[in-house]
N, C-alpha and C positions, 0 to 999 in steps of 0.2 A: 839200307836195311831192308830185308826180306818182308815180305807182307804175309800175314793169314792169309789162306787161301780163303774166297768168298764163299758161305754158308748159301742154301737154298734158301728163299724167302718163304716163310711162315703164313698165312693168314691173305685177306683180300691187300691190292695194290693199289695205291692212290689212282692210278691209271684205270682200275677196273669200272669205274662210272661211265665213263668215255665209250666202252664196246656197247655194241649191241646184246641185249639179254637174247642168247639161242631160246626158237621155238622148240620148248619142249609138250608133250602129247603127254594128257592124263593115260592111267593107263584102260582107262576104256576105252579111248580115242587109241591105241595102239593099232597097226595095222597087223590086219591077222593073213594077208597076203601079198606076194611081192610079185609083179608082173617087168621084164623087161621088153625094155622099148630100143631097137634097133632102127639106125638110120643111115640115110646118105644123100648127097646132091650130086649132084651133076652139072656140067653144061660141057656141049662141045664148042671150044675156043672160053676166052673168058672178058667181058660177057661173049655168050654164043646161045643157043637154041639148050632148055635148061628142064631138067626135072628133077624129083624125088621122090624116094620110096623109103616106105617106113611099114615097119611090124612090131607087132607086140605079141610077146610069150608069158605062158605061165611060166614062171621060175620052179616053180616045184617039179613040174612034166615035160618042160619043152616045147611043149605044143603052141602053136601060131595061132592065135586069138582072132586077129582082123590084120590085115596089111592093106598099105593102097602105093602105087605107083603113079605119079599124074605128071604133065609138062607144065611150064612155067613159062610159056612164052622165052622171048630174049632177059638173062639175066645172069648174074655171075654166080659161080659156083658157090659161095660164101653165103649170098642168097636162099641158093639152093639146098645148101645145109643147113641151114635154119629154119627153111618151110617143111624137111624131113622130121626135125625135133620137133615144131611145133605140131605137124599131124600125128607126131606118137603121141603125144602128150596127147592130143585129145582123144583118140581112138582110146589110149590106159585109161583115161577119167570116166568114160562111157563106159568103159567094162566092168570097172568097179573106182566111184570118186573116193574109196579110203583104203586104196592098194598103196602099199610101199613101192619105187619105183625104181628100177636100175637103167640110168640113160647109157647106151652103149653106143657110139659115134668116131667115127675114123680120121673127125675132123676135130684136130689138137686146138685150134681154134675158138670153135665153138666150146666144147668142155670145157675150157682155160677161163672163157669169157664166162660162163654160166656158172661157174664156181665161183666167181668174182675175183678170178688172180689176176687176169688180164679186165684192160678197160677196153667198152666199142666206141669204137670212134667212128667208123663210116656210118653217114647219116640211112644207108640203104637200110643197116643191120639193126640200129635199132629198134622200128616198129616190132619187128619180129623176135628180140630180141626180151623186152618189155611183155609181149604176146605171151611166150615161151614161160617166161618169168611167174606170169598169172596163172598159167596153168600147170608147173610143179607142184606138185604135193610139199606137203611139210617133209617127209620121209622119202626125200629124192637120193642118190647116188651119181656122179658125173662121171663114167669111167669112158677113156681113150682107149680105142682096141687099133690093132694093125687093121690094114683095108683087107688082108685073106681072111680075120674073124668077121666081116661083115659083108660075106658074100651074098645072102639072103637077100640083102636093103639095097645092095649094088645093080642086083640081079634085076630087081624092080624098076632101078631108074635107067638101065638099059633097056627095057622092055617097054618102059615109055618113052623115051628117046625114039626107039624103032615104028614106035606107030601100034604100042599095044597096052593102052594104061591100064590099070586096074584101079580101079574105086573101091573105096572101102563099101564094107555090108554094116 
């Protein structure tokens, strides 16, 4: 015999105790600007000789706020995109600690892991991983771009690869 088709459920679900309550912002606490943080790592070979470059933009204008390029000694690229996210994050907090934040990263990885769809399992990625974690805003964003949208961040960690870092101001 045919069944009814199943109705939407109504009201909270026995299961809803179980989630976690989302951090919601009064609306004082609202961020009244959003700053994107671009990144990348690098190394040549993997591990091999390792950097990253990271920038931060106004989202309203475009405009490049601070950026830095640095090496990382011998370390894996994995690594290296992680020490990228962790220096946007702080260069964003320094600019403004109650900016909304758009992470934009070429490493499916990283994003995957920082959204919490993916788990870290390599003991290297945690510390940085936890780091990164502390220092997201409530009002982050995890977005994957192709490696041609992040020419910018690419650009940096070639540039210190070659023997030209930039340090952030």
């Amino acid at each position: 015999m045919p069944r009814a088709p199943r109705l939407p459920q109504e009201g909270p679900s026995i299961f809803d105790s179980l989630l976690p309550e989302p951090e919601k912002l009064a609306p004082e606490e609202a961020p009244s600007r959003t700053l994107i943080v671009e990144g990348d790592g690098g190394s040549r070979g993997n591990p091999g000789p390792a950097a990253y470059g990271a920038l931060v933009r106004d989202a309203a204008t475009g405009e490049v706020l601070n950026s830095e390029g640095l090496t990382l000694g011998v370390t894996t690229n994995n690594v290296a995109e992680y020490s990228a996210l962790v220096a946007g994050l702080e260069m964003a907090h320094a600019i403004d600690p109650h900016a909304a934040v758009d992470v934009r990263l070429d490493s499916k990885l990283v994003i995957e892991q920082m959204a919490g769809r993916w788990k870290v399992k390599h003991p290297a990625m945690k510390p940085l991983f936890d780091k990164a974690r502390r220092l997201a805003p409530a009002a982050v964003t995890w977005t994957w771009v192709p490696r041609e949208q992040n020419k910018a961040a690419d650009a940096l960690v070639n540039a210190a690869l070659d023997g030209h870092p930039r340090p952030r101001h």
